[in-house]
C-alpha atoms as a printed R data frame, in Angstrom:
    type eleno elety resid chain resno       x       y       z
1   ATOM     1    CA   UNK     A     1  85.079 104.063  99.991
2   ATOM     2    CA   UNK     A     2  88.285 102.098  98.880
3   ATOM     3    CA   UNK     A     3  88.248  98.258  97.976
4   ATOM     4    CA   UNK     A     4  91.254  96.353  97.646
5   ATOM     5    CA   UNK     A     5  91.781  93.005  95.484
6   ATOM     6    CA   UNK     A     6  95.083  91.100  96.234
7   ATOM     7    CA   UNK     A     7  95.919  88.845  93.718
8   ATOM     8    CA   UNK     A     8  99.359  86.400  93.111
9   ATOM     9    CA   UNK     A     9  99.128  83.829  95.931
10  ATOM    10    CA   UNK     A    10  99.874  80.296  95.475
11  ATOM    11    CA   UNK     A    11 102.088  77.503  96.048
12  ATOM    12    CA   UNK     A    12 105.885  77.619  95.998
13  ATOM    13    CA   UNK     A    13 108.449  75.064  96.753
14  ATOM    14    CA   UNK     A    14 111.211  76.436  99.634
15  ATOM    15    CA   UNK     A    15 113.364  79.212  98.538
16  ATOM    16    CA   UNK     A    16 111.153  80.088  95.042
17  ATOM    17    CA   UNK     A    17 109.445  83.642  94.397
18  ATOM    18    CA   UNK     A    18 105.915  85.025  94.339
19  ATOM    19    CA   UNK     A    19 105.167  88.607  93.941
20  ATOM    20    CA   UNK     A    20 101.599  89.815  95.355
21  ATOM    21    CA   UNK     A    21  99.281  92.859  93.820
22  ATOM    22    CA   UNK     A    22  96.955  94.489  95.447
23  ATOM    23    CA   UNK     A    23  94.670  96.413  93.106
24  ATOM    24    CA   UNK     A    24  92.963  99.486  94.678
25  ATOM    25    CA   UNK     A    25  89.791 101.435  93.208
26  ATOM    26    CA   UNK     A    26  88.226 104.605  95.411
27  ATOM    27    CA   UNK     A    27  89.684 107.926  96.661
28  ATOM    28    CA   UNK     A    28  92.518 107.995  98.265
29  ATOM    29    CA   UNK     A    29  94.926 110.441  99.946
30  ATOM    30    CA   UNK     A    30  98.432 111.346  99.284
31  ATOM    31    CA   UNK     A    31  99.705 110.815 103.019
32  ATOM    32    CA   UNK     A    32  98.244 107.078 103.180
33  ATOM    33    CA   UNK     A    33 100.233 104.289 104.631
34  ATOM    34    CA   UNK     A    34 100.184 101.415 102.426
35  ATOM    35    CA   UNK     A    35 101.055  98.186 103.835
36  ATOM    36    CA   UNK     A    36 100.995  94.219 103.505
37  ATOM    37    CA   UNK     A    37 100.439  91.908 106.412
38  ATOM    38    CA   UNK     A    38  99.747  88.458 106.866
39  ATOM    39    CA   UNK     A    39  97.824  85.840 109.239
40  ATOM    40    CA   UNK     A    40  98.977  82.112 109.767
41  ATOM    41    CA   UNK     A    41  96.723  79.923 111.315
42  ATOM    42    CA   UNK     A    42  96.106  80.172 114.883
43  ATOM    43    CA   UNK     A    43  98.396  82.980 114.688
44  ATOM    44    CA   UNK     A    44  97.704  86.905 114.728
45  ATOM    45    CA   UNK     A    45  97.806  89.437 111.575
46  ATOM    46    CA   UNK     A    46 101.463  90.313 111.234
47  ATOM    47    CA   UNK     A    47 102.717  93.547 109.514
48  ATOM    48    CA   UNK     A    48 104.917  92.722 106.718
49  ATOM    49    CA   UNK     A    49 106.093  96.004 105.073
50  ATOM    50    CA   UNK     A    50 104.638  99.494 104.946
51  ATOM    51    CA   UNK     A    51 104.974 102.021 102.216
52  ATOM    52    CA   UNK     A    52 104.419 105.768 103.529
53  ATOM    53    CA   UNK     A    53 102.951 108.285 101.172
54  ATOM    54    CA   UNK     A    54 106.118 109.991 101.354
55  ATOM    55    CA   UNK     A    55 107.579 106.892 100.664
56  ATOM    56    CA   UNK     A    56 109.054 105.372 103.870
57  ATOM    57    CA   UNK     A    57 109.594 101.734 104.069
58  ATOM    58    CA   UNK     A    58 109.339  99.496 107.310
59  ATOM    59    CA   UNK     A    59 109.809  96.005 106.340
60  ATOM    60    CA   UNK     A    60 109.593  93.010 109.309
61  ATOM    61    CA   UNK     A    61 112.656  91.835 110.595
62  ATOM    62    CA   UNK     A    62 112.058  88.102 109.546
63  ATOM    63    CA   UNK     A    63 111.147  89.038 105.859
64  ATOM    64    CA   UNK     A    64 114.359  91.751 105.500
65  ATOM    65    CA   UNK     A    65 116.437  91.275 102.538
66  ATOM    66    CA   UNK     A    66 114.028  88.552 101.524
67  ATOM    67    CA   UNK     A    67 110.881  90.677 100.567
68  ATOM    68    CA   UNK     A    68 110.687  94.242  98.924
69  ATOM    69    CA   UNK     A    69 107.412  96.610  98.859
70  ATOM    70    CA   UNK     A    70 106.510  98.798  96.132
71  ATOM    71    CA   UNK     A    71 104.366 100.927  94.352
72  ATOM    72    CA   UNK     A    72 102.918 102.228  90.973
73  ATOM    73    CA   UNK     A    73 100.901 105.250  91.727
74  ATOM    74    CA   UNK     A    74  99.762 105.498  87.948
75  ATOM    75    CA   UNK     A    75  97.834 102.086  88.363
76  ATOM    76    CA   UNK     A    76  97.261 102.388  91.892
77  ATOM    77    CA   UNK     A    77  98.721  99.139  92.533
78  ATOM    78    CA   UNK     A    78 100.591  98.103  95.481
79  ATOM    79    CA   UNK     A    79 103.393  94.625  95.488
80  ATOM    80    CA   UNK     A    80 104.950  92.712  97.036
81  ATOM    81    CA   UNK     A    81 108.366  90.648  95.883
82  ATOM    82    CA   UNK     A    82 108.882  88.015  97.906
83  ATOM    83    CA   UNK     A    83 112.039  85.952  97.518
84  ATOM    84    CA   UNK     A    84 113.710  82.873  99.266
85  ATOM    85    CA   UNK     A    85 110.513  82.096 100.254
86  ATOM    86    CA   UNK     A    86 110.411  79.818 103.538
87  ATOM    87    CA   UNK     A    87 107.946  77.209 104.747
88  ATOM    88    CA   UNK     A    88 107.124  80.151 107.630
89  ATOM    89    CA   UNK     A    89 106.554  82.577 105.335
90  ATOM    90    CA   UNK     A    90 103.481  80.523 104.818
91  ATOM    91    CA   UNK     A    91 100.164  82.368 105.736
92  ATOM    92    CA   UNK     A    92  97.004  84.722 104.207
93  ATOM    93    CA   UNK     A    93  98.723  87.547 102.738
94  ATOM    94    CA   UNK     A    94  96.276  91.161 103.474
95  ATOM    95    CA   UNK     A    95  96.837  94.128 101.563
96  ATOM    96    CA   UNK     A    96  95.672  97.515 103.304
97  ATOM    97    CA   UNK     A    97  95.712 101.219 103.592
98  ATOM    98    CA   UNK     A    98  96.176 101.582 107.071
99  ATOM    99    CA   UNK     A    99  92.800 102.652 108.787
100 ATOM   100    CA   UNK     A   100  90.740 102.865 105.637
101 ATOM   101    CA   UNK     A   101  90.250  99.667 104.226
102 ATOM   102    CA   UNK     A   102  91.710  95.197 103.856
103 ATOM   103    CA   UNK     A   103  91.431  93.247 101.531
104 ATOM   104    CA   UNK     A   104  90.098  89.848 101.529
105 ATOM   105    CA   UNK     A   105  94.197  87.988 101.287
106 ATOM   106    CA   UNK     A   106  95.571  85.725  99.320
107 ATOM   107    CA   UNK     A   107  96.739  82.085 100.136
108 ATOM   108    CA   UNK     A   108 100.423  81.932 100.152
109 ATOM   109    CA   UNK     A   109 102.107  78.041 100.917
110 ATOM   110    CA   UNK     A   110 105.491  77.001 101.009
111 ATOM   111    CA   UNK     A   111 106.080  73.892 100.654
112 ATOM   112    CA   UNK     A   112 108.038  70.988  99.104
């Protein structure tokens, strides 16, 4: 079984940084997708950016440029740098390995 703990949410005036973490314990497998996504209210969970285990990047069109995912297998910890951050980018931030397990998110506002 895998359990995930995000952690690094908060609030952030337009244009400032965050960076997420998303701590995993559990067994895991080499080809996992690794991947952040988020959920504004009234709105439906959005992929952010995936991290292939052979270490592919898709990243969402609206965060490009703005947002970078990463990885440190040695700690099994997965980020997310998130720069120029907008009042839309303003949502529950999930951390997951895709079909295994979610976290429980992290609060992310932007605002003035």
């Amino acid at each position: 079984q895998v359990q995930l703990v995000e952690s690094g949410g908060g609030l952030v005036q337009p244009g400032g940084s965050l960076r997420l973490s998303c701590t995993a314990s559990g067994i895991f497998d080499s080809d996992d997708t690794w991947g952040w996504y988020r959920q504004a209210p009234g709105n439906q969970r959005d992929m952010v950016a995936q991290l292939t285990g052979g270490g592919s990047q898709i990243v969402a069109n609206s965060v490009k440029g703005r947002f970078t995912i990463s990885r440190d297998s040695a700690t099994n910890t997965l980020y997310l740098q998130m720069n120029n951050l907008q009042p839309e980018d303003t949502a529950v931030y999930y951390c997951t390995i895709v079909g295994r397990s979610w976290g429980q998110g992290t609060q992310v506002t932007v605002s003035s």
